[in-house]
TIMI-2910 file (N, C-alpha, C, CB; in pm, 1 decimal, decimal comma, always signed):
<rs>
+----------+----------+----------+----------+----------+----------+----------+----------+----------+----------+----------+----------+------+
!      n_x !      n_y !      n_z !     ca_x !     ca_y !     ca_z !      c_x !      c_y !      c_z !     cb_x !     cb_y !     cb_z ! resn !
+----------+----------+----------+----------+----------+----------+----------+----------+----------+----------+----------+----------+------+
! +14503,9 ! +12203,6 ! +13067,3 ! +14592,1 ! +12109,2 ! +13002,2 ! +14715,0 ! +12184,8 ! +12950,8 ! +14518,7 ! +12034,9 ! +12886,6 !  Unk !
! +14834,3 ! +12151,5 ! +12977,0 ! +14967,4 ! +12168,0 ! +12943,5 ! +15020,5 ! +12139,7 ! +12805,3 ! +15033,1 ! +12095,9 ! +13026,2 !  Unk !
! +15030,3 ! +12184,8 ! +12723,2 ! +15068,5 ! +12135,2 ! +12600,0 ! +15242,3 ! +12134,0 ! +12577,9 ! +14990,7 ! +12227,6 ! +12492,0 !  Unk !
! +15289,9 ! +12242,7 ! +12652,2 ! +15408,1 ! +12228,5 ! +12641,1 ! +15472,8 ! +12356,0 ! +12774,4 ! +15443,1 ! +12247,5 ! +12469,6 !  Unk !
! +15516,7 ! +12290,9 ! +12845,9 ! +15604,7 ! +12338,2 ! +12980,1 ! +15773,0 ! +12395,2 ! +12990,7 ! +15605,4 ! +12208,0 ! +13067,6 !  Unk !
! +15738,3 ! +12488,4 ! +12942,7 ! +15863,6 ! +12579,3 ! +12921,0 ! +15950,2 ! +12580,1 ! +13021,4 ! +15834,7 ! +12714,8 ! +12899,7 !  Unk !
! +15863,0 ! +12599,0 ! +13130,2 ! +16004,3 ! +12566,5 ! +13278,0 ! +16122,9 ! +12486,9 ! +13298,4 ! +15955,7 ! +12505,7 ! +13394,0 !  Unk !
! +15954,3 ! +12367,1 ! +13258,2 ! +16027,9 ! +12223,4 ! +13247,4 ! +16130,9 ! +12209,6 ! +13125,3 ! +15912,6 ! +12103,5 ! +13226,8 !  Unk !
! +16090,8 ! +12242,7 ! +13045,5 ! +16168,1 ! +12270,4 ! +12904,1 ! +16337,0 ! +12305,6 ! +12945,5 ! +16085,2 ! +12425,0 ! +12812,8 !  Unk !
! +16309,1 ! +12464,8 ! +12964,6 ! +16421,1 ! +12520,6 ! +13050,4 ! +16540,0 ! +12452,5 ! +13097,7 ! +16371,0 ! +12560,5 ! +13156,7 !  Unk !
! +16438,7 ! +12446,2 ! +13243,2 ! +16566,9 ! +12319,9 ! +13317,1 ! +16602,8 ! +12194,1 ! +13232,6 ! +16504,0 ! +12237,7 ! +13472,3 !  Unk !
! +16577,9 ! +12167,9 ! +13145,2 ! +16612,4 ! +11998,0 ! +13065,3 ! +16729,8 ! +12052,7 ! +12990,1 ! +16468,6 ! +11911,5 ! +12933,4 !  Unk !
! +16722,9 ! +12198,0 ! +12942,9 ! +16793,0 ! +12275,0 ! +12866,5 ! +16929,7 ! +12262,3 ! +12900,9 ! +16749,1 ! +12400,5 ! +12871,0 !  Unk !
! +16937,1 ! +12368,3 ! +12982,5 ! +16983,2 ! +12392,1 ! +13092,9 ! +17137,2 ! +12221,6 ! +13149,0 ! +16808,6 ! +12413,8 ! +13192,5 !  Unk !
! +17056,8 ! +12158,8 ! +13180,9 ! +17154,1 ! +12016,8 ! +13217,0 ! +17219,0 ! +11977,4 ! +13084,2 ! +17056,2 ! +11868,6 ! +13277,9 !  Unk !
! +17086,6 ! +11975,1 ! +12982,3 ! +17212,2 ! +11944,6 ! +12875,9 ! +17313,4 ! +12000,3 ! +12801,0 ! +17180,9 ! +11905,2 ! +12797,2 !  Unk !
! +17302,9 ! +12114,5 ! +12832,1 ! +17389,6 ! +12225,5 ! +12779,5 ! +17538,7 ! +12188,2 ! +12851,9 ! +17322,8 ! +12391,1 ! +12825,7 !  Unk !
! +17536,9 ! +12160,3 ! +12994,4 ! +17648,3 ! +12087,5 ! +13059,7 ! +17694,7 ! +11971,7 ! +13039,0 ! +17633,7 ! +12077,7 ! +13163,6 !  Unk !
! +17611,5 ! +11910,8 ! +12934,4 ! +17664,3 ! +11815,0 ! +12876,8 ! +17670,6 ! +11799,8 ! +12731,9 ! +17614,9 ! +11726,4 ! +12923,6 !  Unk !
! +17731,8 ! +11909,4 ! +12738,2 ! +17735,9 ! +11977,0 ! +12547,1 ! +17678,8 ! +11959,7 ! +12454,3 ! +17824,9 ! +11959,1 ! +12466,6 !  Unk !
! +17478,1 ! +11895,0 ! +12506,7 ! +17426,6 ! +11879,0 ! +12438,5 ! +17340,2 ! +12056,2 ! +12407,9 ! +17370,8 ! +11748,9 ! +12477,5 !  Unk !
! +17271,1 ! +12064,2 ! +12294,7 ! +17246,1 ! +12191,5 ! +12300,6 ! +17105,6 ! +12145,2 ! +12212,3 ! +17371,7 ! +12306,4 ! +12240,7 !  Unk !
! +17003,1 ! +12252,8 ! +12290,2 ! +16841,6 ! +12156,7 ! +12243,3 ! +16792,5 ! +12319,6 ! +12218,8 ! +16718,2 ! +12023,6 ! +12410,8 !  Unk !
! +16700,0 ! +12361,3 ! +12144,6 ! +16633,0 ! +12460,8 ! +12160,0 ! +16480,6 ! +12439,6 ! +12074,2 ! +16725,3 ! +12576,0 ! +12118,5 !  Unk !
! +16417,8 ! +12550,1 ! +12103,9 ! +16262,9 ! +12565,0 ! +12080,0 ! +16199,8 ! +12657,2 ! +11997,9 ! +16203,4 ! +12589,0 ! +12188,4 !  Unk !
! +16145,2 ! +12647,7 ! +11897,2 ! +16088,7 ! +12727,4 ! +11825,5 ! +15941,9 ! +12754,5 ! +11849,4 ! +16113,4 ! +12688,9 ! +11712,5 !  Unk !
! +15874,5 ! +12888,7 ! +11851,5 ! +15721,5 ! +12918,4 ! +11827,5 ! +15743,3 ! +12972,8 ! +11716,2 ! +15634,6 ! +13008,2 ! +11926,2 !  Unk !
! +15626,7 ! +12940,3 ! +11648,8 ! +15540,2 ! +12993,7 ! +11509,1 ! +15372,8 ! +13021,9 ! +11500,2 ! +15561,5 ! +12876,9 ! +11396,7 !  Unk !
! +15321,2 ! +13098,5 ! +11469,9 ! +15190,6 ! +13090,9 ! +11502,0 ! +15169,3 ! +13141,8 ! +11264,3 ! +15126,9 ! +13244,0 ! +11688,4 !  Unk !
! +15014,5 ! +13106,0 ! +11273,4 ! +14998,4 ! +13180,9 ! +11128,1 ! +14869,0 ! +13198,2 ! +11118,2 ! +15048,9 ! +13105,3 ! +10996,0 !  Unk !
! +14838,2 ! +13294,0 ! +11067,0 ! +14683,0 ! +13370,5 ! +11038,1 ! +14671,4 ! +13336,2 ! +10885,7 ! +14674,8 ! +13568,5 ! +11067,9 !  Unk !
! +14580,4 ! +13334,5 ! +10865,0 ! +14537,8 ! +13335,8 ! +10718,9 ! +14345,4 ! +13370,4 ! +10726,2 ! +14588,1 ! +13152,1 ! +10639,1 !  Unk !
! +14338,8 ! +13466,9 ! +10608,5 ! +14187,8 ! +13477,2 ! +10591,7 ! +14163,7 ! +13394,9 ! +10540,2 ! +14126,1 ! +13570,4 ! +10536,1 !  Unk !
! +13999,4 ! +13327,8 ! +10604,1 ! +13940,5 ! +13202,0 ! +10516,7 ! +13821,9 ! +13272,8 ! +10481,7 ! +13909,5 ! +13043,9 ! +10597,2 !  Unk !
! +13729,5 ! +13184,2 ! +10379,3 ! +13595,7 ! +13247,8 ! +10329,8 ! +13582,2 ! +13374,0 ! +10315,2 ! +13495,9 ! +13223,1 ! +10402,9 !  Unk !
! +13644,0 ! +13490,7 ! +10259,8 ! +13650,0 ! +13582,7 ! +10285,8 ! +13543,2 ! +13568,8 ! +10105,2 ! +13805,8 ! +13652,5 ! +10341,5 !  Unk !
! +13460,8 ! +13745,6 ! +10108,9 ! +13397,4 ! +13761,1 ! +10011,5 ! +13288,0 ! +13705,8 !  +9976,9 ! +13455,1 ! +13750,4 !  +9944,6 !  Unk !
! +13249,4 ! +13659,3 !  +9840,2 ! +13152,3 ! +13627,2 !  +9753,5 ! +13175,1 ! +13542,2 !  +9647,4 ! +13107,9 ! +13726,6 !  +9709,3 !  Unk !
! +13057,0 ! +13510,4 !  +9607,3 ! +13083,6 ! +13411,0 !  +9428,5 ! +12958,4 ! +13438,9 !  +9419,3 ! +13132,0 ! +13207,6 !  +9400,0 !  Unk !
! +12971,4 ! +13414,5 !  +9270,2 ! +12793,9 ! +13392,4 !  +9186,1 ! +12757,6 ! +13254,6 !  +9136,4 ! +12773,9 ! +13487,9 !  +9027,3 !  Unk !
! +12695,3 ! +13139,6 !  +9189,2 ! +12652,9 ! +13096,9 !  +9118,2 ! +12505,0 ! +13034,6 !  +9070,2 ! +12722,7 ! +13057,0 !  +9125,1 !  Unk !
! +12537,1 ! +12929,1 !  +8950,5 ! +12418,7 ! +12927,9 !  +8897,4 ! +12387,5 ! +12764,1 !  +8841,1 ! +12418,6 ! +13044,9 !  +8784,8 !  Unk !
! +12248,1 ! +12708,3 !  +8874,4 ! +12253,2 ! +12598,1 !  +8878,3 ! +12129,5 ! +12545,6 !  +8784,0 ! +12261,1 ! +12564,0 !  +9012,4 !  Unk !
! +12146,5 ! +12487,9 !  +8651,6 ! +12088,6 ! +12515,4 !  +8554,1 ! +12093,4 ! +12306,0 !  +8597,8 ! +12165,0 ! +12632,2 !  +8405,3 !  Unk !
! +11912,0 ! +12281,3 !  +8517,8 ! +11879,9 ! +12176,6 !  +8467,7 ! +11846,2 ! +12139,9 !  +8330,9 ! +11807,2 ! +12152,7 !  +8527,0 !  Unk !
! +11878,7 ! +12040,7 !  +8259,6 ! +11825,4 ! +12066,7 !  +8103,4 ! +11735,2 ! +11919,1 !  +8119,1 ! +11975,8 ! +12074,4 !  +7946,7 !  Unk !
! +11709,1 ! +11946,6 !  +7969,5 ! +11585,1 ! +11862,8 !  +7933,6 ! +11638,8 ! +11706,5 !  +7942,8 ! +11523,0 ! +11904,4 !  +7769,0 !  Unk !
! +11755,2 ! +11647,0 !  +7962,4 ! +11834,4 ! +11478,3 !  +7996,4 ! +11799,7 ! +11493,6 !  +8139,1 ! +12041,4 ! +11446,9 !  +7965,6 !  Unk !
! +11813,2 ! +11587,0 !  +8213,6 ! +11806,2 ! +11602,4 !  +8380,2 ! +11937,2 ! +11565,4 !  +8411,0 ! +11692,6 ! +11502,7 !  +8468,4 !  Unk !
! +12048,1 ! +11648,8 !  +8334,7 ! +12168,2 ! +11668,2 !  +8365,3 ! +12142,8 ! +11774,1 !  +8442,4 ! +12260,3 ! +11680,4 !  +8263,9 !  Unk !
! +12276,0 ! +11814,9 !  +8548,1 ! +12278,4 ! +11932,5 !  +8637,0 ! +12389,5 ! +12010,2 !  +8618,4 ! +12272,6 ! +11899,4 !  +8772,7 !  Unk !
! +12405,9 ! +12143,2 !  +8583,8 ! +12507,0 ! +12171,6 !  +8525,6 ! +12550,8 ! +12307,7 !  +8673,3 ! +12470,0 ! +12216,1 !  +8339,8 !  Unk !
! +12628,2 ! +12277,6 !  +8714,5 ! +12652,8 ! +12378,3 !  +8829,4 ! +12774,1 ! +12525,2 !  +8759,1 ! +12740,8 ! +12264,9 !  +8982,7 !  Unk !
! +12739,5 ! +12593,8 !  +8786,1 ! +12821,4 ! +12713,6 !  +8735,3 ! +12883,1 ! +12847,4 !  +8813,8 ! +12740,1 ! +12764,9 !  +8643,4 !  Unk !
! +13036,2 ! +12805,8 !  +8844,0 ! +13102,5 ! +12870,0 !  +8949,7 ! +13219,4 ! +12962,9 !  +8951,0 ! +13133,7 ! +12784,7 !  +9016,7 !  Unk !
! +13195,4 ! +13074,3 !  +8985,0 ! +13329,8 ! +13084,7 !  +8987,5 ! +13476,3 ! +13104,2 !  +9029,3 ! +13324,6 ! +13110,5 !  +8960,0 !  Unk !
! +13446,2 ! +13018,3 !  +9125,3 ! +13582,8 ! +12972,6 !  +9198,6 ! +13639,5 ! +12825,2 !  +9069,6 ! +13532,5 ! +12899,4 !  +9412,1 !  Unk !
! +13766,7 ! +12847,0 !  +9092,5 ! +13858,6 ! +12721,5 !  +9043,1 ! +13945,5 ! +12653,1 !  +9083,7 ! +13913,2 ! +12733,9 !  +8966,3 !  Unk !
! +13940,5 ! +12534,4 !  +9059,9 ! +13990,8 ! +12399,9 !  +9170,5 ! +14129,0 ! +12424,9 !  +9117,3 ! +13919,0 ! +12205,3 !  +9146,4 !  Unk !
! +14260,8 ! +12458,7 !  +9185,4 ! +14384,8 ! +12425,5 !  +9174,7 ! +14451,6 ! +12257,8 !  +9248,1 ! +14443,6 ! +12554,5 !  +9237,2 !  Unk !
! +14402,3 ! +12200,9 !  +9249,9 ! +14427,1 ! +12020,6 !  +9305,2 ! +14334,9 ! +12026,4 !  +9430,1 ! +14624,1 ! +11962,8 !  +9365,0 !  Unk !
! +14233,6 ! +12077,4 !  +9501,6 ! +14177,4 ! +12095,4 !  +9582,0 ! +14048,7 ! +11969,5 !  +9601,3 ! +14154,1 ! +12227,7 !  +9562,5 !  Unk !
! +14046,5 ! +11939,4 !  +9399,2 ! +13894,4 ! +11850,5 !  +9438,4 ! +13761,3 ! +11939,4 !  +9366,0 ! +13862,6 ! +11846,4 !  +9647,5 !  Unk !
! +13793,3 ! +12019,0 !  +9388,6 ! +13637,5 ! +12098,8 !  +9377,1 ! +13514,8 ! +12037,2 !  +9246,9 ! +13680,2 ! +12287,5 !  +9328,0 !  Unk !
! +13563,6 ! +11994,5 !  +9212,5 ! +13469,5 ! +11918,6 !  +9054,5 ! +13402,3 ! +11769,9 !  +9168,4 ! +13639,7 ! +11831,5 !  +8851,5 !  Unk !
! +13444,9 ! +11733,1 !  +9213,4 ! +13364,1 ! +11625,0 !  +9316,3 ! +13272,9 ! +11699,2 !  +9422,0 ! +13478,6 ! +11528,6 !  +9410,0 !  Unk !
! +13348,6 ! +11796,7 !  +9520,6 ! +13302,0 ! +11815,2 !  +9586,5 ! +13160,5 ! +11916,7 !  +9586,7 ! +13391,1 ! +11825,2 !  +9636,1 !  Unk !
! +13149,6 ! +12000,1 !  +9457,4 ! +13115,3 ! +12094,1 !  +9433,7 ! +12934,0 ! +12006,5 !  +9335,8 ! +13259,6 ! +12189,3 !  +9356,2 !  Unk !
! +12991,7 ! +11869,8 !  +9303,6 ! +12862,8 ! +11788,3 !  +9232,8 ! +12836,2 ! +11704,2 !  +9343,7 ! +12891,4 ! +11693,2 !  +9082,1 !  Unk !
! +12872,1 ! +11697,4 !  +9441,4 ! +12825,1 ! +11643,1 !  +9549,8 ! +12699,9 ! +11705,8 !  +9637,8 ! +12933,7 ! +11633,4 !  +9620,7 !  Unk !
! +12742,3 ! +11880,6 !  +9679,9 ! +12634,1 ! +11997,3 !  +9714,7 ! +12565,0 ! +11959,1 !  +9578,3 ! +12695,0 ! +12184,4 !  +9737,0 !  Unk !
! +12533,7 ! +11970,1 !  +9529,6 ! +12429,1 ! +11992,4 !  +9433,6 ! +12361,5 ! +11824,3 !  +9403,3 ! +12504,3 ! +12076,5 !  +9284,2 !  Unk !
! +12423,5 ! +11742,8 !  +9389,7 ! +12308,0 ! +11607,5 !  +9421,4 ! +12316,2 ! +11590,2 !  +9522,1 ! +12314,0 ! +11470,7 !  +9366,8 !  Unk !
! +12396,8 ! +11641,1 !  +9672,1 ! +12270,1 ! +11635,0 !  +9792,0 ! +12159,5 ! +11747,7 !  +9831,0 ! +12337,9 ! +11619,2 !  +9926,0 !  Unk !
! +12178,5 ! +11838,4 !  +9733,8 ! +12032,0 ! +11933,6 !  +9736,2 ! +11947,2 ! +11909,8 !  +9646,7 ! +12043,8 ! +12078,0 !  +9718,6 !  Unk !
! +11975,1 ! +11844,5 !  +9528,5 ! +11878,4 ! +11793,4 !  +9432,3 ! +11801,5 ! +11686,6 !  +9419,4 ! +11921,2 ! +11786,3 !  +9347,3 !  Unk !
! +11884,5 ! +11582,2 !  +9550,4 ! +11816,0 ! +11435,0 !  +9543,1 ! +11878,7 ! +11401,0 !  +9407,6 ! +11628,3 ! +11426,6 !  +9544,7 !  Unk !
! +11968,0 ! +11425,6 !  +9327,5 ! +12000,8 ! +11325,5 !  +9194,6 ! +12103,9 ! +11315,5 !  +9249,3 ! +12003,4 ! +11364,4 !  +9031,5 !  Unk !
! +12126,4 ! +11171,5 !  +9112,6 ! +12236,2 ! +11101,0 !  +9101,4 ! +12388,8 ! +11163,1 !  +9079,2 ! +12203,0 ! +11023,2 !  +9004,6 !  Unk !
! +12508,3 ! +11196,5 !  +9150,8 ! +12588,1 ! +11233,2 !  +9154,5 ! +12644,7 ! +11225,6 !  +8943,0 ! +12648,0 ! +11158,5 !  +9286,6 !  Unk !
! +12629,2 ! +11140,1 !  +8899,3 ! +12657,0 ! +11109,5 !  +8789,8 ! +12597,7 ! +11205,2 !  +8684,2 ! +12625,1 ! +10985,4 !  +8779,8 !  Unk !
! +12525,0 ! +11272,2 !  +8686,1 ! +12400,4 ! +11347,3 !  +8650,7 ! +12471,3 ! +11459,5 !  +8678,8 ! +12255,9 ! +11323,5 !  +8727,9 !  Unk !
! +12600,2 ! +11496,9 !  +8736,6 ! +12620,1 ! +11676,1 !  +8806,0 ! +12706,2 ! +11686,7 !  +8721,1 ! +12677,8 ! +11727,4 !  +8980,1 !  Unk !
! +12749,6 ! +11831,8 !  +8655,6 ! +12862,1 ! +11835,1 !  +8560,4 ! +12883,8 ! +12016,5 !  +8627,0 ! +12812,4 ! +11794,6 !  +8351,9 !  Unk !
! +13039,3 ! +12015,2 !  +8691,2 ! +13057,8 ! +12137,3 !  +8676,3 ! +13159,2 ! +12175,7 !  +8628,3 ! +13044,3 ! +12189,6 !  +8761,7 !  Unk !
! +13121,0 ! +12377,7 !  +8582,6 ! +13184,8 ! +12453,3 !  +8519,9 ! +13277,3 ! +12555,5 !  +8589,9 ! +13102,8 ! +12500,7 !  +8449,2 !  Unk !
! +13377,6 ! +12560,9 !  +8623,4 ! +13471,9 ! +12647,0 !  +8723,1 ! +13521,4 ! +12773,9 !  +8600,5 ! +13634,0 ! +12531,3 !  +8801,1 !  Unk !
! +13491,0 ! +12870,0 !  +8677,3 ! +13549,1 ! +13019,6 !  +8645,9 ! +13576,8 ! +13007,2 !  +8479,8 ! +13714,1 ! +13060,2 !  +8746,3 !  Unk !
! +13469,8 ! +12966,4 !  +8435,0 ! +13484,0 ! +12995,3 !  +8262,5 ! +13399,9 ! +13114,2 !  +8211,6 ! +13426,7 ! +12858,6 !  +8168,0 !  Unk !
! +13470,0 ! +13195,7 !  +8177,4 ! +13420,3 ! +13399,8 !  +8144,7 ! +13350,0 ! +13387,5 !  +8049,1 ! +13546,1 ! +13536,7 !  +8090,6 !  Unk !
! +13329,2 ! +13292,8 !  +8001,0 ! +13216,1 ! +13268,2 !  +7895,3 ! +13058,2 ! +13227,4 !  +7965,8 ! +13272,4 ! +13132,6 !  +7793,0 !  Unk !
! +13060,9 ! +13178,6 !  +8068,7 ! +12948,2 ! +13123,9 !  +8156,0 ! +12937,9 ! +13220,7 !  +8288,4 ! +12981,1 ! +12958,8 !  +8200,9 !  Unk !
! +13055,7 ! +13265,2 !  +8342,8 ! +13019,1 ! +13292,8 !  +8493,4 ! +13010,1 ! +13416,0 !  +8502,3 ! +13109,9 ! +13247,8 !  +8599,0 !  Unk !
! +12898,4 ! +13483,8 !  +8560,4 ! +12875,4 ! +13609,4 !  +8538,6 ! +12987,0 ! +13739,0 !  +8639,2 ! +12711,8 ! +13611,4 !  +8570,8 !  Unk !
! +13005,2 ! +13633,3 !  +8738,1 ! +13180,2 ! +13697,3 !  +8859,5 ! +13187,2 ! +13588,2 !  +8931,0 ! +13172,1 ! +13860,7 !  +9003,6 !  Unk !
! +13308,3 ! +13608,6 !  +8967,5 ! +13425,3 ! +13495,5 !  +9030,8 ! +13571,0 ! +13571,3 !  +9087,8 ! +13478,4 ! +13375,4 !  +8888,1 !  Unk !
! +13528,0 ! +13529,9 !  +9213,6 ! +13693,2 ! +13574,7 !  +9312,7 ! +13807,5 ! +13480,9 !  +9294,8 ! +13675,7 ! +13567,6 !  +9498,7 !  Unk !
! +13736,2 ! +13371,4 !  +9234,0 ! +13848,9 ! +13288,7 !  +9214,9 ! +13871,7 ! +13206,2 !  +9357,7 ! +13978,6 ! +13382,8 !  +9170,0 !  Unk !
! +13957,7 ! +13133,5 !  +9359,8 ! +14039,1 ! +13043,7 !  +9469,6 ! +14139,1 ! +13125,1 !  +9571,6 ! +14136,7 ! +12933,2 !  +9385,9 !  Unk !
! +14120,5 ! +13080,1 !  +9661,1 ! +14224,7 ! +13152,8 !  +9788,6 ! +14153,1 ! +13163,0 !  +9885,6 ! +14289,1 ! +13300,6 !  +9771,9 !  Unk !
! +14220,2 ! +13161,3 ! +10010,7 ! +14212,4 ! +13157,2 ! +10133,9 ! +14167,3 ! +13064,3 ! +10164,7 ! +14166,3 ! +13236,1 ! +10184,0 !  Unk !
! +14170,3 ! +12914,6 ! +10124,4 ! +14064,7 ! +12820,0 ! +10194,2 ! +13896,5 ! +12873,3 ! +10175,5 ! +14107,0 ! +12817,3 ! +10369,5 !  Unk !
! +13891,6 ! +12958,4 ! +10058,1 ! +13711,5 ! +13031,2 ! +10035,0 ! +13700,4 ! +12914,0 !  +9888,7 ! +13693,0 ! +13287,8 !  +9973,2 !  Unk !
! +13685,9 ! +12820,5 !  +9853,7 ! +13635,2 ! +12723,2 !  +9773,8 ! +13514,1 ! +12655,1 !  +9876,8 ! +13762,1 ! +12618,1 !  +9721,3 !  Unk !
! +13537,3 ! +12598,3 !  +9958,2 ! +13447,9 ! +12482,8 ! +10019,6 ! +13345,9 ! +12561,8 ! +10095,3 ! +13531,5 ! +12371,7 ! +10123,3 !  Unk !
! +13393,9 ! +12702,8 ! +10108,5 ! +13288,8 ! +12775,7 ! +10219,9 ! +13162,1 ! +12833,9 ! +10111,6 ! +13381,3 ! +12934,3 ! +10323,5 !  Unk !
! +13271,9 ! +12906,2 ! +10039,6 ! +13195,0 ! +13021,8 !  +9946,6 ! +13187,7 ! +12942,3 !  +9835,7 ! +13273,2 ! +13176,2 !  +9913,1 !  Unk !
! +13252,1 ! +12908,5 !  +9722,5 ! +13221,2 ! +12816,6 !  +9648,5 ! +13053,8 ! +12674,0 !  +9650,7 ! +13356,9 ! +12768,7 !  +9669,1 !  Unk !
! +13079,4 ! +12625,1 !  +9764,2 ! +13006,2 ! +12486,6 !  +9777,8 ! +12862,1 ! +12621,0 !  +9883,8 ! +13138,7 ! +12301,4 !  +9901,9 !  Unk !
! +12911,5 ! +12697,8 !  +9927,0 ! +12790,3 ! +12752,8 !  +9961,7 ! +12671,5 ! +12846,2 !  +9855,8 ! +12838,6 ! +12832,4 ! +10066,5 !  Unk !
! +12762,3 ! +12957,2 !  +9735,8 ! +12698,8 ! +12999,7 !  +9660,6 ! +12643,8 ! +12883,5 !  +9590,8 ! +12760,6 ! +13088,5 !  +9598,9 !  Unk !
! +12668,5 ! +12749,1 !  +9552,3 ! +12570,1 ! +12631,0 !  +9468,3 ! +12473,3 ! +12604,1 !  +9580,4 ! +12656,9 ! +12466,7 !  +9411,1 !  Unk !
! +12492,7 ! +12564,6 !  +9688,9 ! +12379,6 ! +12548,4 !  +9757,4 ! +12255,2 ! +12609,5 !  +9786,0 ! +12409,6 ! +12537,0 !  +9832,8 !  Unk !
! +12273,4 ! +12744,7 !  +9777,9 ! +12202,4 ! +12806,9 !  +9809,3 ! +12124,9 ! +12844,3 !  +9610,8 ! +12282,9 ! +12918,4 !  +9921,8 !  Unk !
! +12217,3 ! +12817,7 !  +9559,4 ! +12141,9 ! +12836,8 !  +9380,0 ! +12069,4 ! +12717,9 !  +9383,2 ! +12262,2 ! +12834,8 !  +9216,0 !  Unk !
! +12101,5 ! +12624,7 !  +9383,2 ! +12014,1 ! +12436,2 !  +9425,2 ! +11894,7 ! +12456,6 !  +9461,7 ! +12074,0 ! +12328,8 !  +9570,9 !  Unk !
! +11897,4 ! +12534,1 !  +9598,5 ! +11740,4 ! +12571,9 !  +9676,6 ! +11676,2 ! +12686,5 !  +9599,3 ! +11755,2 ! +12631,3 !  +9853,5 !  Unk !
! +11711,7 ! +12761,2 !  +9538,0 ! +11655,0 ! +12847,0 !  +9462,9 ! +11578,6 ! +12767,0 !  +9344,2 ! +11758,4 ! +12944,8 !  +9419,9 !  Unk !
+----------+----------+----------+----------+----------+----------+----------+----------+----------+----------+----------+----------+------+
</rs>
């Protein structure tokens, strides 16, 4: 599959340039590390059968307070309403890389999951 035909491109170029139209083409490509690293967390129940998830990555507009009590009442079988989490507070989290690279939903929602099954 052809996504884009430079030849063809070319020659289209090319004619309109003789007709003082002038068209050109840009490439861009971009890398970025995702999930890179680690987190700690920790997934505490109390005596209401509140769920208190404890992380330390932190949501900059990303969501993570939904998405992050979502892993944890679909590993707990409870009620989403019932999940309360704590993002990168140095008073609770024992380490935290924090946010970046697109590593919230991997590493983040994966270190609770795997504390859930524990």
């Amino acid at each position: 599959m052809v996504l884009f035909d430079l030849p063809k491109f070319r020659a289209e170029q090319a004619a309109l340039r003789l007709r003082g139209k002038y068209r050109g083409v840009g490439i861009c490509t971009y890398v970025e590390p995702t999930g890179f690293g680690f987190d700690v967390a920790t997934v505490r129940i109390d005596p209401t059968g509140t769920v208190t998830g404890i992380i330390g990555i932190s949501a900059h507009g990303q969501g993570y307070e939904t998405t992050m009590a979502q892993v944890i009442a679909d590993e707990l079988s409870v009620d989403i309403a019932k999940v309360r989490i704590v993002q990168n507070d140095t008073a609770t989290v024992t380490f935290g890389a924090g946010t970046g690279g697109s590593r919230g939903g991997v590493v983040g929602a994966g270190s609770l999951t795997l504390a859930s099954r524990a």
